[in-house]
C-alpha positions in Angstrom: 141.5 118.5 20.2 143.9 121.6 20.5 140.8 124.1 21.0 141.2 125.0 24.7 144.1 123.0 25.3 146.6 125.3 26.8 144.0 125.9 29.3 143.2 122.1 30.2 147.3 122.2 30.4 147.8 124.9 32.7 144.9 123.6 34.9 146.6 120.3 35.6 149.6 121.8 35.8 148.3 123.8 38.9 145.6 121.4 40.0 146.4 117.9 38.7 143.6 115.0 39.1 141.0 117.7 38.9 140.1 117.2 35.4 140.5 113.7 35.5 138.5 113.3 38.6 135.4 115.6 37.1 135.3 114.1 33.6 133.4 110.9 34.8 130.3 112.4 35.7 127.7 113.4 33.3 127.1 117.2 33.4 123.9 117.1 34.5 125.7 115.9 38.0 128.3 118.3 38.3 125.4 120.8 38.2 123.4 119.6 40.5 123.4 120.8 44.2 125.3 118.7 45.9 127.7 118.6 43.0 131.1 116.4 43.4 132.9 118.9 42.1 133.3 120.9 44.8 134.7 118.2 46.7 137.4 117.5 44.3 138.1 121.1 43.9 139.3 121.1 47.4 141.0 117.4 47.4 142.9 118.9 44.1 144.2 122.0 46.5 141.9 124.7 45.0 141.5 127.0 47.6 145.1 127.5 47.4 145.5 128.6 44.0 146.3 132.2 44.4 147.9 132.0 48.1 151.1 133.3 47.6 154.2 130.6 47.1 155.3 132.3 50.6 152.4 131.2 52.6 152.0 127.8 51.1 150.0 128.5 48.4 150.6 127.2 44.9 151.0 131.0 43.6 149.3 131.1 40.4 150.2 134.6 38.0 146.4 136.1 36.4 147.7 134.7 33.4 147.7 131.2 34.5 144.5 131.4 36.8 142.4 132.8 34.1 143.7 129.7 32.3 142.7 127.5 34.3 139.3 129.4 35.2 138.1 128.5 31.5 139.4 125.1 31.9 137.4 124.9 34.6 134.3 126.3 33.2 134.5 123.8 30.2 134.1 120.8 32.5 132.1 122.4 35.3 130.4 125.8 34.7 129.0 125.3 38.3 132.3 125.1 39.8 133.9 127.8 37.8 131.8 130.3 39.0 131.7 129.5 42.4 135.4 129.3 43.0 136.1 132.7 40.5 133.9 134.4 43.9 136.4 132.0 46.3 139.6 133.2 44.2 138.6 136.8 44.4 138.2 136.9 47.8 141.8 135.1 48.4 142.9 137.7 46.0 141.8 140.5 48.0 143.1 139.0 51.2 147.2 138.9 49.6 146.5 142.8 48.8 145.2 143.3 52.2 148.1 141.2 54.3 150.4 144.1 52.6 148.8 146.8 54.9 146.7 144.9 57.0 146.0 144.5 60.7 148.3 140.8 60.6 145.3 138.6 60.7 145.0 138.3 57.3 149.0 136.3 56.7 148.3 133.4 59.2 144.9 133.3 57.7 146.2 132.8 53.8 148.3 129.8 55.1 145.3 128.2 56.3 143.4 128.6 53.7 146.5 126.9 51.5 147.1 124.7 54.4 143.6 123.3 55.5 142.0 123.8 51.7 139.7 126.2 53.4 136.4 127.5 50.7 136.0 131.2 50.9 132.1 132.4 50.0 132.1 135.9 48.8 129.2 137.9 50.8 130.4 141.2 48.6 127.4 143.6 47.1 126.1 142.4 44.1 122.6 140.6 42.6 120.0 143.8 43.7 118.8 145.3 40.4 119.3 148.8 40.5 121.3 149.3 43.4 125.2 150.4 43.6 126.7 147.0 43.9 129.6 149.1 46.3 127.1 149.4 48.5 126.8 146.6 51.0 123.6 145.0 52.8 125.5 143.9 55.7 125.9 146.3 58.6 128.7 146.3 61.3 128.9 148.0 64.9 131.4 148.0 67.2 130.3 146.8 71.0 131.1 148.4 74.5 133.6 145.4 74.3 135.5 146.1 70.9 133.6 143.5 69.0 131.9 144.2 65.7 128.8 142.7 65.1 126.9 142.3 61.9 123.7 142.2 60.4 122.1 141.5 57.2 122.1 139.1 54.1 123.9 138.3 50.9 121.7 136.5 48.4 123.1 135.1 46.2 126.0 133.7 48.0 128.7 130.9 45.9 129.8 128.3 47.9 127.0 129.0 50.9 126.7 125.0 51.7 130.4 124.6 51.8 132.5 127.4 52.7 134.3 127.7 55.9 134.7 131.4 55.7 132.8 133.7 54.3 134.4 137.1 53.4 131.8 140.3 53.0 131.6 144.2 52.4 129.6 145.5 55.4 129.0 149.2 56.7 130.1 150.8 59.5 129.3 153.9 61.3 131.8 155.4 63.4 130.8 156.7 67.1 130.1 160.2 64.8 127.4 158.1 62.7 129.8 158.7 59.5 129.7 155.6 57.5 132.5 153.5 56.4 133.2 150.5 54.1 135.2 147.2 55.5 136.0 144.1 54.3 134.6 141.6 57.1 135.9 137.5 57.5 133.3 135.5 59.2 133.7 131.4 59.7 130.6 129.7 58.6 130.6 127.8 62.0 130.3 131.5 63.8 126.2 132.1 66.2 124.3 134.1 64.0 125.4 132.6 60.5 122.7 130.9 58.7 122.0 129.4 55.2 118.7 129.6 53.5 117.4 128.8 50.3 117.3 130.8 47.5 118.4 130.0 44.2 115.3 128.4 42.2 116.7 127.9 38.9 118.9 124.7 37.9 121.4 126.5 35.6 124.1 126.5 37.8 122.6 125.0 40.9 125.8 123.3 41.8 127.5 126.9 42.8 125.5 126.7 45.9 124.6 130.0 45.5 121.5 130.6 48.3 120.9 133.4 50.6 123.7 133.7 53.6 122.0 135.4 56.6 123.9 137.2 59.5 121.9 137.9 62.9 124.0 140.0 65.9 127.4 138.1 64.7 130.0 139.1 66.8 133.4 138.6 65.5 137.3 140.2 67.0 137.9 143.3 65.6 141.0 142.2 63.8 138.8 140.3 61.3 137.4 143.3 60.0 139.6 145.0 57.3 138.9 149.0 56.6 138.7 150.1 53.1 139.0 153.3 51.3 135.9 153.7 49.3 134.5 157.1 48.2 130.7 157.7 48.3 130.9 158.7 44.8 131.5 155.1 43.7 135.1 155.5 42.8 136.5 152.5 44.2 139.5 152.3 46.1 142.9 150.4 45.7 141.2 147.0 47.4 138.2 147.4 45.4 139.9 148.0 42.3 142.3 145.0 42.6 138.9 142.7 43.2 137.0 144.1 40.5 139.8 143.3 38.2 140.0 139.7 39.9 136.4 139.1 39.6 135.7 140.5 35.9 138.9 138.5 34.4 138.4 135.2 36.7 134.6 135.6 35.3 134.8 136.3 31.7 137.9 133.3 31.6 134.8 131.0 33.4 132.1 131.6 30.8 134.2 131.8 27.6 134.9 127.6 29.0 131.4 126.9 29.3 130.6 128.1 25.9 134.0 126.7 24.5 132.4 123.4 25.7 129.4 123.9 23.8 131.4 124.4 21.1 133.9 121.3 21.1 130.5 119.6 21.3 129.6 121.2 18.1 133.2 120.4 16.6 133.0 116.4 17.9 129.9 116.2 16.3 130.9 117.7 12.9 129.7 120.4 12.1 127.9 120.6 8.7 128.7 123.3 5.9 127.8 126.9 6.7 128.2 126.0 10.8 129.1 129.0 12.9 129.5 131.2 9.7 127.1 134.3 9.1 126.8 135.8 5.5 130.1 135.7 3.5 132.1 134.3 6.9 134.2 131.3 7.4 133.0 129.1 4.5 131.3 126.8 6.2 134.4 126.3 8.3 133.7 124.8 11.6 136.6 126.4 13.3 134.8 129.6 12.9 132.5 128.0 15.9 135.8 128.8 18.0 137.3 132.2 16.6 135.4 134.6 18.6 135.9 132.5 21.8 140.0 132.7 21.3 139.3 136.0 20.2 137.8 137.5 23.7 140.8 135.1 26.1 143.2 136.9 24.3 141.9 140.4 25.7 141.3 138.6 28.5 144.7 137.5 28.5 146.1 140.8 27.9 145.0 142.2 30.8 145.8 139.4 32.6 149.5 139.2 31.5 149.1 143.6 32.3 148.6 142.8 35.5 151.8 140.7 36.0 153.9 144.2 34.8 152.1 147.4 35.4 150.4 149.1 37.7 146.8 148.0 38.9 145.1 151.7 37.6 141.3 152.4 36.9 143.0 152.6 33.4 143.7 148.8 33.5 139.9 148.1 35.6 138.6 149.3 32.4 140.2 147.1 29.5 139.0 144.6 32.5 135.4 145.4 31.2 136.2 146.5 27.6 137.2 142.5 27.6 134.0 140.9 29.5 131.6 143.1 27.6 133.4 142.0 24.4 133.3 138.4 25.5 129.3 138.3 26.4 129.1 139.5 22.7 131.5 136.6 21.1 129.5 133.8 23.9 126.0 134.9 22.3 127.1 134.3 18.9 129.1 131.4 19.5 126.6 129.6 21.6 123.7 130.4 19.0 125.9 129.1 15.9 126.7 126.1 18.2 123.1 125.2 18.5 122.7 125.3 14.9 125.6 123.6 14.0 124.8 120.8 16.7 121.1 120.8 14.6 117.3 119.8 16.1 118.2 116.0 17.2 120.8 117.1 19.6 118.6 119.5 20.3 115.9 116.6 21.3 118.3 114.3 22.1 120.3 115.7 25.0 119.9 119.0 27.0 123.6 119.5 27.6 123.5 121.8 24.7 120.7 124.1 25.7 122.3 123.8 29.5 125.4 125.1 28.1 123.8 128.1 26.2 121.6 129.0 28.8 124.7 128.9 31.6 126.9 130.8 29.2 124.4 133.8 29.0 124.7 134.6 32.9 128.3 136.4 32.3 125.7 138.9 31.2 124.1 138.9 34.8 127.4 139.8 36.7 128.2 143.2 37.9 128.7 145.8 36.5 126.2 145.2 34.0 126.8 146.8 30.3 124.5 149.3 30.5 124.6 150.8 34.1 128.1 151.1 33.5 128.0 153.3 30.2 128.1 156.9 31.5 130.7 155.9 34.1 132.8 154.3 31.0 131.8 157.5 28.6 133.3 159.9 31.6 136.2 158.3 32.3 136.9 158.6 28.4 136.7 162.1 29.1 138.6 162.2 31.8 136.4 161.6 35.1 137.4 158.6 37.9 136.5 155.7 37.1 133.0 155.2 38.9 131.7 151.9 39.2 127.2 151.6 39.2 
């Protein structure tokens, strides 16, 4: 089937035997927790997919890690999230080894080198709340150390990571507040896993509460950032936001594409996928809108490669993830009613993969918290992110 192809192509280009090591298990293993695919994901040499060539990474462009993002997603939704919050945070690390305190260059080689899983401990998942806005405090000691305190729930990767990398706040000896970028290893005193997610959709991205009590770490693993109170994210920020929307967006639009090859292999009777006066019963139309949202997705991707990173570019980011959760809800609801009431009854992949598709609507920035933001920076405001 060439639907999705170029993707399955560039992912074992990148990561070969992954693929082929995942498509064995049924789906409802891969999304269980402990899900084999996590393990494979790091025999395949995951972690190192966007470590620079230079520190013996494998060096993957947006274009191609978006790519293999949705390949991902197709076989493992699971994994795909979990390792778009691991590719993020390696992503962040390259822009802050540029400017950083030289922690950060030795660190990127072992990541590469000993296939090392980064959890992201970065604000996100409280309703309501600026997701710039971390729950993890940091002080510095008499002795120079900076310890932290707080949680991040929910946390990707909590059962396996060996680092975990988090936005914390800390006050300077003036009590004005800062934003950083702390690197904690899982094995550190105070670092603790507890459970959290109840739900099976996507129980295989480990994603429980990760808990820090009085963890001390060397001040070189704690990387200032620029962040205005106002929301208006600095150049770090901005470079993961663009990471994490694009790496995110590629992930869902493969778990509903697998919905929808399911549909296709089936055969889709007349009238699948097509809405009044659409398609003609063509079942290719199941597909359209999918290709149709990698493309922007793509675009800004390949954008990435050639211009600057500008709150310009952040926002075709989310011009291209809203558009996608619109093309994954009517894709996945045409799927189901092409696939028809016995496959309905008969398996639950299909319902699985509907009901995992919808969470690219639960990521930050949500649609609607960011529409004055989006309406202001049409008129000329920073771009502020809710």
């Amino acid at each position: 089937m060439r639907f999705q192809q170029c993707e399955r192509a560039t992912l074992h280009r990148h990561l070969p035997g992954l693929d082929a090591a995942l498509a064995p298990f049924p789906l409802a293993a891969l999304e269980s927790a402990p899900s084999p695919a996590i393990a494979a994901f790091r025999e395949a040499g995951g972690p190192g997919l966007l470590v620079p060539e230079a520190s013996g990474g494998l060096g993957a462009s947006p274009l191609d890690a978006v790519r293999v993002q949705r390949a991902v997603g197709a076989r493992c939704p699971s994994l795909a999230v979990a390792t778009t919050m691991h590719h993020f945070s390696v992503a962040g690390l390259v822009l802050a080894a540029r400017e950083g305190t030289g922690a950060e260059g030795p660190l990127l080689e072992a990541i590469a080198g000993q296939r090392l899983l980064l959890a992201s401990g970065f604000a996100e998942g409280r309703t309501g709340q600026n997701i710039l806005r971390p729950h993890i405090t940091a002080r510095r000691r008499a002795d120079g150390r900076v310890v932290l305190n707080g949680s991040k729930k929910p946390c990707s990767l909590s059962r396996s990571m060996d680092l975990l990398t988090a936005s914390v706040v800390m006050a300077d000896g003036d009590g004005v507040e800062h934003l950083a970028v702390a690197v904690v290893p899982a094995d550190t005193p105070g670092v603790e896993v507890r459970p959290f997610w109840r739900t099976h959709i996507l129980a295989g991205a480990e994603s429980d509460e990760v808990v820090l009590t009085d963890v001390a770490l060397d001040p070189a693993m704690v990387v200032p950032t620029g962040v205005a109170a106002d929301g208006v994210p600095d150049a770090l920020n901005l470079a993961g936001f663009l990471w994490f929307e694009l790496l995110m967006t590629a992930s869902y639009l493969g778990v509903a594409g697998a919905l929808a090859e399911r549909a296709l292999r089936a055969g889709a009777g007349p009238g699948a996928g097509a809405g009044p006066g659409e398609g003609d019963g063509d079942p290719a139309a199941l597909t359209l809108g999918l290709d149709a949202a990698m493309l922007a997705v793509e675009a800004v991707a390949r954008a990435m490669a050639t211009e600057e990173w500008t709150e310009t570019l952040l926002a075709a980011a989310l011009a291209a993830r809203y558009a996608a959760q619109d093309a994954i809800a009517r894709a996945t609801r045409d799927c189901l009613a092409a696939l028809g009431g016995m496959a309905f009854i008969g398996s639950g992949d299909g319902a699985y993969l509907a009901s995992a598709a919808a969470g690219l609507t639960f990521h930050p920035p949500s649609r609607a918290r960011m529409a004055a933001p989006l309406r202001d920076f049409l008129h000329g405001s920073p771009l502020r992110i809710g």
